[in-house]
N, C-alpha and C positions, 0 to 999 in steps of 0.2 A: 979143863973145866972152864977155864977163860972164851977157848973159843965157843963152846956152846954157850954160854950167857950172851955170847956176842949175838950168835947164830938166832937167838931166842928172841934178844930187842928185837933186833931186824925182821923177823917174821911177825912178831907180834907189831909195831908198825908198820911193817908192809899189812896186812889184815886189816888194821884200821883206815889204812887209807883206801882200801879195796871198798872196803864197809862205807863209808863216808860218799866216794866214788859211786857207790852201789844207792845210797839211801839218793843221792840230790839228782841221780839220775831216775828215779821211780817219783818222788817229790814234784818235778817238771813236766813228766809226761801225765801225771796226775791234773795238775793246773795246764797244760793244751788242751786236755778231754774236756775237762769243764769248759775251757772258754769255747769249743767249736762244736758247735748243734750238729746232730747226727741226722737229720733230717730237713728237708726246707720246706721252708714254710712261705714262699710266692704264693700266690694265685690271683687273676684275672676273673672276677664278676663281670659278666653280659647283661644286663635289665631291660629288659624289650617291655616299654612302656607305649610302642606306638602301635597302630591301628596293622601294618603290615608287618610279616616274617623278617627277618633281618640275616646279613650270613654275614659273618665274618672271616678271613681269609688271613690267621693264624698258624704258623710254626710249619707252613708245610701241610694243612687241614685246611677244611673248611666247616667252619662251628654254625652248625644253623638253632637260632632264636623266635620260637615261633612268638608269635602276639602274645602281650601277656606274660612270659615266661620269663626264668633265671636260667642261667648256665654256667657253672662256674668251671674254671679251666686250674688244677691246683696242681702242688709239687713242679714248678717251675724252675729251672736251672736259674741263675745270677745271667744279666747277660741284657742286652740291647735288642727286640723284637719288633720288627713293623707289622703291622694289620691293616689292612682294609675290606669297607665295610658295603656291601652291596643291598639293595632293599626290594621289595614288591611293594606294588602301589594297591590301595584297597580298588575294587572294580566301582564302576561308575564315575571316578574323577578321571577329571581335564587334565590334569599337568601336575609337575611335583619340584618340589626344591629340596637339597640339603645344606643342611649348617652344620657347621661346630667340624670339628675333628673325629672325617667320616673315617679317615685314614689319618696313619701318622706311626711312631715311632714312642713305645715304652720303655724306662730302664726300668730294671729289677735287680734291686741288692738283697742282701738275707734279710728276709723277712715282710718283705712289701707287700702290699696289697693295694690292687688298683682295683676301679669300679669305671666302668660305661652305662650310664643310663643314656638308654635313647625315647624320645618320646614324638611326639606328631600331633598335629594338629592339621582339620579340614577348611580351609578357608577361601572362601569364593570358587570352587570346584578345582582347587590344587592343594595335594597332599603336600605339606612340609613336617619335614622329619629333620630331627636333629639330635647329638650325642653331647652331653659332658661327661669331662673325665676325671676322677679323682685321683688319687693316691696317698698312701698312709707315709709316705715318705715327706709329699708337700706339704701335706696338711691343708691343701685347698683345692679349687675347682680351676679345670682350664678357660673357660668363658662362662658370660653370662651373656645366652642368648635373645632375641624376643623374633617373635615372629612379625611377619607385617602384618598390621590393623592391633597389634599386643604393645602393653608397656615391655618395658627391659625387664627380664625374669631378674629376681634377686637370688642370688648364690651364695650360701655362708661360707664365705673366705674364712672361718677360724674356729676351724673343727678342734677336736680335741678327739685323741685317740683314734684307733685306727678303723 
């Protein structure tokens, strides 16, 4: 009779530490799920604000931006991406210039989101075109451009939200 009471703790704490064992291992994988999005939430905004199409030369594509248009590039991996940005000049001008960051290099952590406006101005029969670039990770702009015969454009360095 002795050894069965024995036999009986023993099983009855082994069970509990199985159980315990069993709960803080369901407990943990519960709080990983939570903490890791099942989904990513990157994306890349194009805003072709200037007078000609613009292409962009992204991820192994090439993203064309007509006049006037948005294009947004989403569900982006995590991960360090260079672009560059080729343009068409409107017909009847002389000569053309670019500014800002025609090309370059974006990081992307979870959740980012970056924006390219590009914009243009006609001046003296030469197209200038140019890009700023945001990010919701900076919180600000890459330059603040001006064209020549323009004062220096102002750029709100202290955005709030993304």
């Amino acid at each position: 009779m002795i050894n069965c009471i024995k036999f009986y703790n023993k099983f009855q704490e082994s069970t509990m530490k199985t159980w315990l064992l069993s709960f803080g291992v369901i407990v943990l994988t519960v709080f990983l799920q939570l903490g890791c999005s099942g989904s990513i939430n990157n994306s890349i905004t194009f805003k072709n604000l200037s007078d000609g199409d613009i292409f962009i030369n992204f991820r192994g594509s090439e993203i064309t931006v007509a006049a006037g248009q948005t294009t947004v590039v989403s569900n982006i991996p995590k991960g360090k991406y260079s672009y560059f940005t080729t343009y068409t000049v409107p017909a009847g001008v002389t000569g053309s210039s670019a500014q800002g960051n025609m090309s370059g290099t974006v990081t992307l952590n979870a959740g980012t989101k970056i924006q390219l406006i590009y914009a243009s101005v006609i001046l003296n029969g030469t197209y200038n075109i140019s890009v700023t670039v945001s990010d919701s990770d900076n919180l600000g702009t890459s330059s603040n451009i001006a064209f020549p015969g323009q004062n220096e454009r102002k750029t709100n360095t202290n955005l709030t939200g993304p």
